[in-house]
C-alpha positions as CSV (number, residue, x, y, z in Angstrom):
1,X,-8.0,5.4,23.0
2,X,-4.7,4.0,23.3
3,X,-3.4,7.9,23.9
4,X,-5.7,8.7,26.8
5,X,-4.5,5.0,28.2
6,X,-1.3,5.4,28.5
7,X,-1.6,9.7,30.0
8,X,-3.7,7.3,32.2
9,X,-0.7,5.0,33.0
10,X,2.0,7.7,33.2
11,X,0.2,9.6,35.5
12,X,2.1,12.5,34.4
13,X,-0.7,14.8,33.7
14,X,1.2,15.7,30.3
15,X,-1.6,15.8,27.5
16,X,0.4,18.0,25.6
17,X,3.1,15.1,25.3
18,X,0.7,12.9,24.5
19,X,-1.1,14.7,22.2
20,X,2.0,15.4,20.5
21,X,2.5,11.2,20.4
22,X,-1.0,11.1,18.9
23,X,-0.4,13.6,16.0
24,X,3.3,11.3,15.3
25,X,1.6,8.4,15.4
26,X,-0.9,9.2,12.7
27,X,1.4,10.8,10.6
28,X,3.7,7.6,10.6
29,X,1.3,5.7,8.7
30,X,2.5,7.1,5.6
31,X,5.7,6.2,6.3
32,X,4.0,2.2,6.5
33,X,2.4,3.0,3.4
34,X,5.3,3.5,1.7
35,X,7.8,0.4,3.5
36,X,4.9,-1.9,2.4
37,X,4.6,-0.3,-1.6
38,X,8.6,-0.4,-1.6
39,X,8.5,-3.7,-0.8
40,X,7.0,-4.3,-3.9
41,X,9.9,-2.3,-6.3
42,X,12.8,-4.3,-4.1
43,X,11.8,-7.5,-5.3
44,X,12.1,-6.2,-8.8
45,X,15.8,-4.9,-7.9
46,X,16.9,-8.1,-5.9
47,X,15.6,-10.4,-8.8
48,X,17.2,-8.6,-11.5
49,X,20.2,-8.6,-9.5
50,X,19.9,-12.3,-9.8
51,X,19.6,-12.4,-13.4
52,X,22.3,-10.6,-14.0
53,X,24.7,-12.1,-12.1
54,X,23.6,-15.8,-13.7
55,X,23.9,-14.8,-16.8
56,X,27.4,-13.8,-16.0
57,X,28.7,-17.2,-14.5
58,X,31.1,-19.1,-16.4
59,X,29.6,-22.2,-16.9
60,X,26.2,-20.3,-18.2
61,X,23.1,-22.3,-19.2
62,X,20.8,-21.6,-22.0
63,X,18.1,-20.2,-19.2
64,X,20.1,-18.3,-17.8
65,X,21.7,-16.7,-20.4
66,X,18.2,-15.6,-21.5
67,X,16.0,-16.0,-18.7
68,X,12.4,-15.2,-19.1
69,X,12.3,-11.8,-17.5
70,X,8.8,-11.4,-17.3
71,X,8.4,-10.7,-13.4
72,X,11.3,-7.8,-13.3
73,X,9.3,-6.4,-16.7
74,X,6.1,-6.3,-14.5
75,X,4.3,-3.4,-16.0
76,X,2.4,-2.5,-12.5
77,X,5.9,-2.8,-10.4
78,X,7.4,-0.8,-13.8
79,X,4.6,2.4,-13.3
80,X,5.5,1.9,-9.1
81,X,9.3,2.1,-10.2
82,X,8.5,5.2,-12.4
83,X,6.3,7.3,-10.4
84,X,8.6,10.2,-9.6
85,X,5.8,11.3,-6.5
86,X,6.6,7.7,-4.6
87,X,10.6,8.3,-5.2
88,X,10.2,11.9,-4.1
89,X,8.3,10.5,-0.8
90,X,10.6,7.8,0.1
91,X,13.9,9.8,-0.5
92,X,12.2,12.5,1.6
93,X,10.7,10.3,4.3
94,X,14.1,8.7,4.7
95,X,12.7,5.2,3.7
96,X,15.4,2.8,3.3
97,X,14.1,-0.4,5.3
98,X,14.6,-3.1,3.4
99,X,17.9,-1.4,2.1
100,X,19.4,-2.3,5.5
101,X,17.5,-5.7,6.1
102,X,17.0,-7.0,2.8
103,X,16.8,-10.8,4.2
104,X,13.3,-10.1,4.5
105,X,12.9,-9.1,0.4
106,X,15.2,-12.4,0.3
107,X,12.5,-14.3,1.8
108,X,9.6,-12.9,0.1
109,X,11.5,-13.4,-3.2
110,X,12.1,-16.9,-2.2
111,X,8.3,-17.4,-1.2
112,X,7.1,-16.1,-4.3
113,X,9.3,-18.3,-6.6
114,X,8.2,-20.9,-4.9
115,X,4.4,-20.3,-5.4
116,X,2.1,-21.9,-7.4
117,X,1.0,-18.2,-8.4
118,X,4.7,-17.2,-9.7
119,X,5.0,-20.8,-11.5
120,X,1.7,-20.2,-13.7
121,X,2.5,-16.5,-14.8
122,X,6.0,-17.2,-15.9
123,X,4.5,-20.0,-17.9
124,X,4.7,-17.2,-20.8
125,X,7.5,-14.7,-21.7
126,X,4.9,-11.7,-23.2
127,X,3.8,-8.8,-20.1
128,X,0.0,-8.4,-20.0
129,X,-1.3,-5.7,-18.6
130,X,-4.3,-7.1,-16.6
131,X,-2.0,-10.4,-16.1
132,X,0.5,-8.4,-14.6
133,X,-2.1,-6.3,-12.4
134,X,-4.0,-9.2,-10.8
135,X,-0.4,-11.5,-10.7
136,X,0.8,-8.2,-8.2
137,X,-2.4,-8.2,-6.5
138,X,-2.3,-12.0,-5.4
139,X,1.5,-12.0,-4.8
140,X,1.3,-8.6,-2.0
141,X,-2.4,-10.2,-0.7
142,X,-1.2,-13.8,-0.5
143,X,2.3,-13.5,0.1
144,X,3.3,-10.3,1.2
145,X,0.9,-9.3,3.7
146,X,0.3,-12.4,5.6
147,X,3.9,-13.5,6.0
148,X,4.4,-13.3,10.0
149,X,8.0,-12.5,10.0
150,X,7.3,-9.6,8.2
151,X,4.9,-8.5,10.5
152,X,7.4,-8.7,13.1
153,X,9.7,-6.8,12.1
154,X,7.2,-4.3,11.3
155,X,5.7,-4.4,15.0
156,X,9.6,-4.3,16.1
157,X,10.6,-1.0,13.9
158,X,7.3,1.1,15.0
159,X,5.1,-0.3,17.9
160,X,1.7,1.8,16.4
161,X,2.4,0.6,13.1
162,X,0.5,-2.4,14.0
163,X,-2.8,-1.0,14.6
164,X,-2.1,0.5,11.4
165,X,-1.1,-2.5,8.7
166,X,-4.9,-3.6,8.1
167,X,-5.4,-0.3,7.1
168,X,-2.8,0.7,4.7
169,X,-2.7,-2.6,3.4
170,X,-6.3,-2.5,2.5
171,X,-5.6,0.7,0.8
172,X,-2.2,-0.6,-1.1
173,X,-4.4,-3.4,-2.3
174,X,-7.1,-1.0,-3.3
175,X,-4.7,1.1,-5.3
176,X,-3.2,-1.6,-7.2
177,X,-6.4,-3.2,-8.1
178,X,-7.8,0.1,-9.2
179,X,-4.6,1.2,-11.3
180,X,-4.4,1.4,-15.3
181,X,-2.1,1.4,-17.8
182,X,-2.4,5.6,-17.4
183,X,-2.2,5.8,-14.1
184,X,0.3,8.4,-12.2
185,X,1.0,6.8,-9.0
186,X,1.4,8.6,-5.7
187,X,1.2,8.1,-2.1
188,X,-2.5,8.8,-1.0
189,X,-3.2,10.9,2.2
190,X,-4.6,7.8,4.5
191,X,-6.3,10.8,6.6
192,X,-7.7,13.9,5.8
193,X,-4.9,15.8,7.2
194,X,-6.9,19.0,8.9
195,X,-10.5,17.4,9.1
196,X,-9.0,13.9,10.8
197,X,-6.2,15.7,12.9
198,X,-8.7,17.9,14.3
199,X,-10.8,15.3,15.1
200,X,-8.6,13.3,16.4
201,X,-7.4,16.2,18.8
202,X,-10.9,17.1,19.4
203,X,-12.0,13.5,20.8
204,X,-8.9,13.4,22.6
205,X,-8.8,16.6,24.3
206,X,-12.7,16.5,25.3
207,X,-12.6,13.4,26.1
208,X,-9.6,13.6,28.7
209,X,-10.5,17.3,30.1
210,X,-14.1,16.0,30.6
211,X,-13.6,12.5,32.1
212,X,-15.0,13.1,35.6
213,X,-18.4,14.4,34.1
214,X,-18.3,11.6,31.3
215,X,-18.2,9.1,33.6
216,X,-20.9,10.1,35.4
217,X,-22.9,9.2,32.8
218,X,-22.5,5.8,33.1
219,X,-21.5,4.4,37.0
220,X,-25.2,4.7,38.1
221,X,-26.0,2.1,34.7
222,X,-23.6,-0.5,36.2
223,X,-25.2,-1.7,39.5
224,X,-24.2,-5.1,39.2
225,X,-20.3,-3.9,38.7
226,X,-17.9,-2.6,41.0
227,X,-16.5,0.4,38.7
228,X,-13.5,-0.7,39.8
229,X,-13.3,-3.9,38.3
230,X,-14.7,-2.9,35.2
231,X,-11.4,-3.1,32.8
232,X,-9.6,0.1,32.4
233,X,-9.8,0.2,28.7
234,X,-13.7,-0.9,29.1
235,X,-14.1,2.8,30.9
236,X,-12.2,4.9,28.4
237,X,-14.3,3.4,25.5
238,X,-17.3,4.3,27.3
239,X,-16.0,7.7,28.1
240,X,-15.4,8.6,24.0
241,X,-18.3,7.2,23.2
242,X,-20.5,9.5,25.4
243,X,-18.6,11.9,24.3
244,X,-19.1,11.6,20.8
245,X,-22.6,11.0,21.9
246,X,-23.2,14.6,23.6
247,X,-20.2,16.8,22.1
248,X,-20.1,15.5,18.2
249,X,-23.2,16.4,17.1
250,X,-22.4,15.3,13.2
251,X,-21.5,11.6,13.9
252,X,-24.6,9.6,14.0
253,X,-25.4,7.6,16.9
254,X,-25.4,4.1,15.1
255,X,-22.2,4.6,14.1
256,X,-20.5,5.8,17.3
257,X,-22.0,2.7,19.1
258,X,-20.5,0.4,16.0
259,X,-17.2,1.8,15.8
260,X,-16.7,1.5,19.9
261,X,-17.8,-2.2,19.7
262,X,-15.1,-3.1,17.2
263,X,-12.9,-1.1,19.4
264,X,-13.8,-3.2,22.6
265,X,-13.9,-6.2,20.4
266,X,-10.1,-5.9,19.9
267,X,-8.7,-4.4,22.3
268,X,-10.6,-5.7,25.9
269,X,-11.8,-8.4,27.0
270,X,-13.8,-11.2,25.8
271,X,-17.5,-9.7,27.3
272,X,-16.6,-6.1,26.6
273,X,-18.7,-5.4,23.7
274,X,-22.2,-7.1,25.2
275,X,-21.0,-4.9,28.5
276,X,-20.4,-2.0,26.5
277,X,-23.6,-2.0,24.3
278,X,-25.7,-2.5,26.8
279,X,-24.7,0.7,28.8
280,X,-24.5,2.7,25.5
281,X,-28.3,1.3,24.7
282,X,-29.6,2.8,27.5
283,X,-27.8,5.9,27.6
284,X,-28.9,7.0,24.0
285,X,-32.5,6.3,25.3
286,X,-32.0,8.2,28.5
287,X,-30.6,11.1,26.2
288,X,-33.0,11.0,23.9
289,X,-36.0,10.9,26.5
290,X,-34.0,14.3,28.1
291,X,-33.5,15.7,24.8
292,X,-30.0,15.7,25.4
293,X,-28.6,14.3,22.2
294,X,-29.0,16.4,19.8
295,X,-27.5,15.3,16.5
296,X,-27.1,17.6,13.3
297,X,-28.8,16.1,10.1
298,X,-31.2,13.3,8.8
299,X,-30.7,9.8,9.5
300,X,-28.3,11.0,12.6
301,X,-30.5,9.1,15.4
């Protein structure tokens, strides 16, 4: 969607450009995948940074000469520190983010100190496995991923990372709640590589190079609307969507019409979904009265 808006705002005609935007864009969320893990492993480093450097001052106390060490002995951040597959990817992938603006690990250290959640796990010096696990869980749900600076500086480095972060932080979360003692970590493909690139370049590519006939489809449903005030990003949703609709015939209908609300829901304005369903309601009729969708296995109607 946002592709085909802004070939739509440059007016260039360029689809290959654009198309060659799309396929970056997508392949840059593993590069967000692995800035949020990392985040996780600098911590570790900055903190035992810390420790070090206290136990070396010369008026020492007793804490600080052996300081309970249980958070930098984390056995979930240990297996993330271990996992040659993550190194590999962020030595390859160039990832050094928080390498040049570690203020922001300073402030998440900080945070976490400073939390009731950091306060009750270091109430013991012994690492528990499942402690550890759900303690790393809470910390990157509750502290990580809703701090708001962070999130600017990630909508700052990469402008389509932000459409992204709900996403791969769903998945990071998923990951560490789902990983064992055992476990090997690496990076996990968040899409399919061919199956989702194709698609994407499918739905782009028909969509754009069919837009005049697509829209078609819908201007006679809109008599109380002058098409041109119906919002810009209002008519490309309704364009994929009949297009998925009439050229897709393995996505059911159902979901098409629920994954375009969510879009509109998001990204237009306010009456864009009840404007939006209700034109897509009566299209799928009218197509299924004229036999025109025809849709590829059960339960796809």
């Amino acid at each position: 969607m946002q592709s085909i808006y802004a070939l739509h705002q440059s007016q260039s005609g360029d689809l290959e450009k654009e198309e060659k935007f799309l396929f970056y864009s997508l392949e840059s969320i593993q590069d967000l995948y692995l800035v949020m893990i990392s985040t996780l492993l600098e911590l570790k480093k900055m903190e035992e940074v810390f420790l070090d450097k206290s136990s070396k001052k010369h008026l020492v106390t007793t804490e600080e000469r052996n300081p309970n060490r249980k958070f930098v002995e984390n056995k979930v951040i240990g297996l993330l520190t271990e996992s040659n597959h993550l190194t590999i990817s962020l030595e390859n992938r160039k990832i050094d983010n928080w390498e040049i603006h570690d203020d922001y690990i300073q402030l998440l250290l900080r945070l976490i100190k400073e939390s009731d959640l950091y306060a009750k796990y270091m109430t013991t010096r012994e690492n528990n496995f499942e402690e550890d696990k759900q303690f790393i869980v809470d910390v990157f749900t509750e502290i990580i991923v809703p701090n708001e600076k962070l999130y600017d500086y990630l909508e700052d480095n990469k402008l389509t990372w932000i459409d992204d972060i709900p996403l791969v932080n769903t998945e990071i979360i998923k990951q560490l709640k789902a990983i064992k003692e055992t476990t090997e970590v690496r990076m996990p493909r968040l899409y399919k590589d061919v199956d989702d690139k194709d698609f994407a370049k499918n739905l782009f590519r028909k969509t754009i190079l069919n837009e005049k006939e697509l829209a078609k489809h819908y201007i006679d449903k809109t008599p109380n609307w002058d098409t041109e005030r119906i919002a810009e990003l209002d008519t490309i949703v309704l364009k994929m969507a009949i297009c998925e609709f009439l050229k897709f015939p393995s996505i059911p209908v159902k979901v098409t019409i629920n994954e375009y609300l969510e879009v509109a829901k998001e990204y237009s304005t306010p009456k864009s979904s009840i404007f939006i369903n209700g034109i897509l309601d009566n299209l799928v009729k009218e197509f299924q009265a004229n036999n025109t969708l025809l849709k590829v296995g059960r339960g796809l109607m």
